[in-house]
N, C-alpha and C positions, 0 to 999 in steps of 0.2 A: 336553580339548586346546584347543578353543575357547575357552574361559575363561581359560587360562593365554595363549593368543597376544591374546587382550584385553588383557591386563593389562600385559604385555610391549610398551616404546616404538618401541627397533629394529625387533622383527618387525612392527608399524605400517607403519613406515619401509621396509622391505624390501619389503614386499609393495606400497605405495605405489609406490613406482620400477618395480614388477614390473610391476603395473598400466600404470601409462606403457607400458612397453615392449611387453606384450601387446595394449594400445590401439593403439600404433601399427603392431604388425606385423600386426591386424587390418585397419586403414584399407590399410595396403602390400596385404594377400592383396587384398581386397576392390577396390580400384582394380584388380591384376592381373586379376582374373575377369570383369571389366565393359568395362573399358577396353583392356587388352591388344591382345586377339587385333583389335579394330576398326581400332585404330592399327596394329599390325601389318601387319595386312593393307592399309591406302592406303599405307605406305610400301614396301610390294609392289610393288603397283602402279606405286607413281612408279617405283619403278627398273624395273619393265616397260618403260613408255614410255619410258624413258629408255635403255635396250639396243634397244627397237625403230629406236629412232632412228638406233643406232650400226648397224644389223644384224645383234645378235646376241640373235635373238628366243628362241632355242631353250632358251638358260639359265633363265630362266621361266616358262617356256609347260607346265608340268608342274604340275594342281591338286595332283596328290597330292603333288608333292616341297613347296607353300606350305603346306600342311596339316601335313607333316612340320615344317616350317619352326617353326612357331610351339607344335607342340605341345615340342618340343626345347628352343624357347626358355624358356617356362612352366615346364616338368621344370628349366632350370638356375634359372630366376630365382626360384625353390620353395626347391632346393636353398638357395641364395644364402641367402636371406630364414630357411630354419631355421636356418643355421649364424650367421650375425649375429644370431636372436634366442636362441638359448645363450652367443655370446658378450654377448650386451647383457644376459640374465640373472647370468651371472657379474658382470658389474662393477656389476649394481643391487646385488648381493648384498656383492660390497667395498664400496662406497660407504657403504649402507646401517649395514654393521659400522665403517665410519668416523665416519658422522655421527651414529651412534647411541651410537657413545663419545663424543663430542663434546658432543651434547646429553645425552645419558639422564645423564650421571656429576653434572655439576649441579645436574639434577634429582633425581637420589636425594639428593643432598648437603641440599638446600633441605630433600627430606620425611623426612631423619634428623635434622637440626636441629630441624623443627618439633615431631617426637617429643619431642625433648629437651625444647622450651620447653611441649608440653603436659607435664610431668612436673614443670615447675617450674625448669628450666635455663635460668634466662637468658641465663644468661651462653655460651652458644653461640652461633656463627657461621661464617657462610657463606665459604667460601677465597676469593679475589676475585684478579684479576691485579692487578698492579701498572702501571695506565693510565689516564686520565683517564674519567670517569665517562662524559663524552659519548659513547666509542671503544669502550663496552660496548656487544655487542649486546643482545637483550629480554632472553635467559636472564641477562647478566650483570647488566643494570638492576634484574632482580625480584631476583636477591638480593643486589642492593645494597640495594634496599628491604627486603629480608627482615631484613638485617642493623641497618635502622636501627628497625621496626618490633620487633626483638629488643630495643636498647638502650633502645627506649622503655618496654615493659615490664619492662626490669631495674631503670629510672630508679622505675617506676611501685611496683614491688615493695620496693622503697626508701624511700620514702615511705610505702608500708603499711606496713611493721616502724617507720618511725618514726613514724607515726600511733596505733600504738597502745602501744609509750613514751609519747609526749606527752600522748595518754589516760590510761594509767594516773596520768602521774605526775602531771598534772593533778586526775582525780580524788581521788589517793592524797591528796594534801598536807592539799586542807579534810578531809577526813574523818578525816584521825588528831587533828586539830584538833578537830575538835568530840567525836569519842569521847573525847579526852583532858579534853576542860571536861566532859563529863559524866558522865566516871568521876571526876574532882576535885569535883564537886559532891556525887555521891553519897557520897563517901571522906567529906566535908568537909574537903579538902584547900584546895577554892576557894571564896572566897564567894559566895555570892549575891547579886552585886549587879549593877550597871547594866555595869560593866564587862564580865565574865567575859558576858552577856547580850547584849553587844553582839558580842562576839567570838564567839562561837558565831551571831549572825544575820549580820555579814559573810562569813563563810565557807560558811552554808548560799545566799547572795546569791550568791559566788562561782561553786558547783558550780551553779547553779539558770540562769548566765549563761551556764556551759560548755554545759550540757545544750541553753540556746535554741538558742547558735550553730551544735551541731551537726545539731540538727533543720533550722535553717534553710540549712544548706549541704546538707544533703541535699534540699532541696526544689528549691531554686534548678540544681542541679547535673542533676537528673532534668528538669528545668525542668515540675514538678509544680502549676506554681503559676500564675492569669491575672491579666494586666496590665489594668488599668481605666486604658484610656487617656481623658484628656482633654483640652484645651485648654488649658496650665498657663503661668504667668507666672515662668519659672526666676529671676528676680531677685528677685518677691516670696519665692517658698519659701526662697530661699536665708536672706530675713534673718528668716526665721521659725525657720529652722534654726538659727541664729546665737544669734539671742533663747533659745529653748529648752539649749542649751548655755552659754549670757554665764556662769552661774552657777560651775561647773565652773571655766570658765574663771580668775575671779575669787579660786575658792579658792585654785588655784595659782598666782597671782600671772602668770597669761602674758595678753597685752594681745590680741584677737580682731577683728581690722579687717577688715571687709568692703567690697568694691569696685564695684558696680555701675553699668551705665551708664542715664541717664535714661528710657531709652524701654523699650518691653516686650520682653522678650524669650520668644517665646511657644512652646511646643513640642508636641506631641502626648505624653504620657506620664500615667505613671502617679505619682501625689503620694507616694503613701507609700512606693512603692520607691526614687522616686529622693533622697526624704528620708532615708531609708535609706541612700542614697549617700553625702548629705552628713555626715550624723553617722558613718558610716567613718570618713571623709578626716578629717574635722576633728576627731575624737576620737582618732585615729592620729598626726594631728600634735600632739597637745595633749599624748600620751603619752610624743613624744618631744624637746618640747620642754622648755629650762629654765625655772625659775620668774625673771622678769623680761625676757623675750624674748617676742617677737609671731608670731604667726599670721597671714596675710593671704590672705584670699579674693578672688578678682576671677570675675568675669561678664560676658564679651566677646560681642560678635556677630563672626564668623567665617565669609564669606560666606552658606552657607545653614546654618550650625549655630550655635550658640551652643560656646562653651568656657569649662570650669569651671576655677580652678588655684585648689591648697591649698598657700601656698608657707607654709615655717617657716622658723626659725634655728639647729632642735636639730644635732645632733650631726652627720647627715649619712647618707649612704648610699656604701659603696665601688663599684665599677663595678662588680666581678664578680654581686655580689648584686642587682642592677636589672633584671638578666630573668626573676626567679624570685618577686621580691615577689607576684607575685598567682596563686603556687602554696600551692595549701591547706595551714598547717601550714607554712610554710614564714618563719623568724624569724632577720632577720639575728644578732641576741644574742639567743638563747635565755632564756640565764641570767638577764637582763634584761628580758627580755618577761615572761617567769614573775614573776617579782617584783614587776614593775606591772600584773601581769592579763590581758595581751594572751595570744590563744592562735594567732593563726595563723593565722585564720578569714575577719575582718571584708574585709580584699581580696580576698580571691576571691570572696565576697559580693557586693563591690562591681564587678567586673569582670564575673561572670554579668549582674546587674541592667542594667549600662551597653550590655551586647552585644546582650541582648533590645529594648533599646531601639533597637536600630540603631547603636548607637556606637563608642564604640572608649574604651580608657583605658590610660595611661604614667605612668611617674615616672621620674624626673628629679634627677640630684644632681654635683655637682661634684668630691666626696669628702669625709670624715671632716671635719670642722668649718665643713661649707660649707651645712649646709640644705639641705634637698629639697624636690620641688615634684611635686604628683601633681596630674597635669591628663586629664578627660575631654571627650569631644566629642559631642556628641545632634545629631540635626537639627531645623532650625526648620521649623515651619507657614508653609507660602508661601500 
């Protein structure tokens, strides 16, 4: 019985208010037994003195009728005090069944939802009134939260069913590739030569790049991994970064200008994550630039940070797509990213790296044939 009125919110609630009221008709008995009969009995008195005065001593000059007096009064103001606390228990007890509708109904509501979403129901949620978020009280605030921390996990479970499409079909593709050269070699359907050799090594290059990127999204992600931080000159590494990529650059015909200003620009960080960064950005812009268009790097001081921006001339980014770019696996042209190799990866890569750092990172685009510009921000060493 105890266990089941645990469990139970109302009976909480009921017996709270009860409490109140036995509380206070305790402090009422307990002032009557102590304080009463004292007070009582001086205002006896005063009106003794006060008929003596008039002459009419006789009306209280009787102990036993004062005696009588006050025990009379006790016995009603008893009375008085059980009858108001039956009725003060009655109305704990409506109230109680009022606000325990009021509150308990949402709160079942929240812990039948949540059932659902541990079962895998995302897509449940919480009934909400129709009123501005601020004019909710806490119950309705929590599941207003409840309802957004549902959507997030619907969003989340959405991107896991397409994470693992985008794996398969990622992995699926080089490997019907290379079992195909290698059943053609063995048939002698294919030759043996540099070609058919080459094609079967870009494609095991391909799966061997997937596999990096996903190891290292999981490390960064778990944040598994420590920063060797140093003393670094982000303007040197940049054209070191620049230099290591020129190549790349040059086969595709797209022109790589880097911007830097004179003086050092020095940070606390780690060299080969935030190199890392750079060959991102700048490999992300190379991929979606055309062959005769430029790439431009700059390296600003920015009160106490320095700022990086990888502007391009490719094709552009639509607005809806710009808050989602440095969600894992997440490609504006799919069909397109497949086809030149990108998987989905390298910004959220580069978005973990910049945050560990203390920083922050955006992009930036005008619309469809306008070029985009992915700029991050680190702090300098003062």
């Amino acid at each position: 019985m105890i266990k089941q009125l645990r469990r139970r919110l109302g009976w909480k609630l009921f017996f709270s208010y009860l409490a109140v009221v036995l509380l206070g008709a305790a402090v009422l008995m307990a002032a009557m037994e102590f304080t009463l009969p004292r007070a009582f009995e001086h205002h006896l008195q005063a009106m003794e003195v006060a008929l003596l005065s008039t002459g009419a001593h006789g009306m209280m000059g009787s102990g036993h009728l004062a005696g009588d007096l006050v025990i009379n009064f006790r016995t009603a103001v008893t009375e008085a005090t059980l009858i108001a606390l039956s009725a003060a228990s009655l109305i704990a007890l409506a109230l109680s069944a009022v606000m325990a509708r009021r509150i308990v109904r949402p709160v079942r509501q929240i812990m039948e939802a949540s059932r659902d979403i541990a079962q895998g129901n995302y897509g449940r949620a919480v009934p909400l009134p129709v009123r501005p978020l601020a004019d909710l009280d806490e119950i309705g605030q929590l599941a207003h939260s409840f309802n957004q921390m549902a959507g997030q996990l619907a969003e989340s479970d959405a991107l896991r069913r397409q994470l693992i499409g985008d794996v398969s079909h990622e992995l699926s593709t080089p490997l019907t590739v290379i079992r195909g050269s290698m059943e053609g070699l063995i048939d002698g359907v294919l030759p043996p030569d540099e070609v058919t050799f080459q094609q079967i090594q870009q494609e095991a290059a391909r799966l061997q790049r997937l596999v990096a990127d996903l190891q290292e999204l999981s490390r960064v992600e778990a944040g598994a991994y420590d920063l060797q931080r140093q003393p670094l000159d982000m303007g040197a590494l940049l054209q070191d970064v620049a230099q290591r990529l020129r190549r790349q650059f040059d086969d595709k015909g797209v022109n790589l200008r880097v911007q830097r200003p004179s003086g050092l620009l020095m940070i606390e960080a780690d060299s080969d994550r935030i190199a890392q960064v750079f060959i991102n950005l700048i490999g992300n812009a190379l991929q979606y630039t055309p062959s005769g268009s430029e790439v431009v790097v700059t390296a600003v001081r920015q009160h106490n940070a320095v700022l990086i921006t990888v502007s391009d001339t490719g094709e552009g980014i639509p607005a809806e797509h710009l808050p989602h770019l440095f969600t894992r696996f997440y490609r504006v042209d799919k069909s397109r990213a497949r086809a030149s190799g990108g998987s989905g990866i390298g910004l959220t890569i580069a978005r973990h790296l910049v945050e560990a750092h203390g920083g922050r990172i955006w992009a930036e685009s005008e619309g469809l044939g306008c070029g985009s510009q992915f700029s991050f921000v680190l702090p300098i060493v003062v």
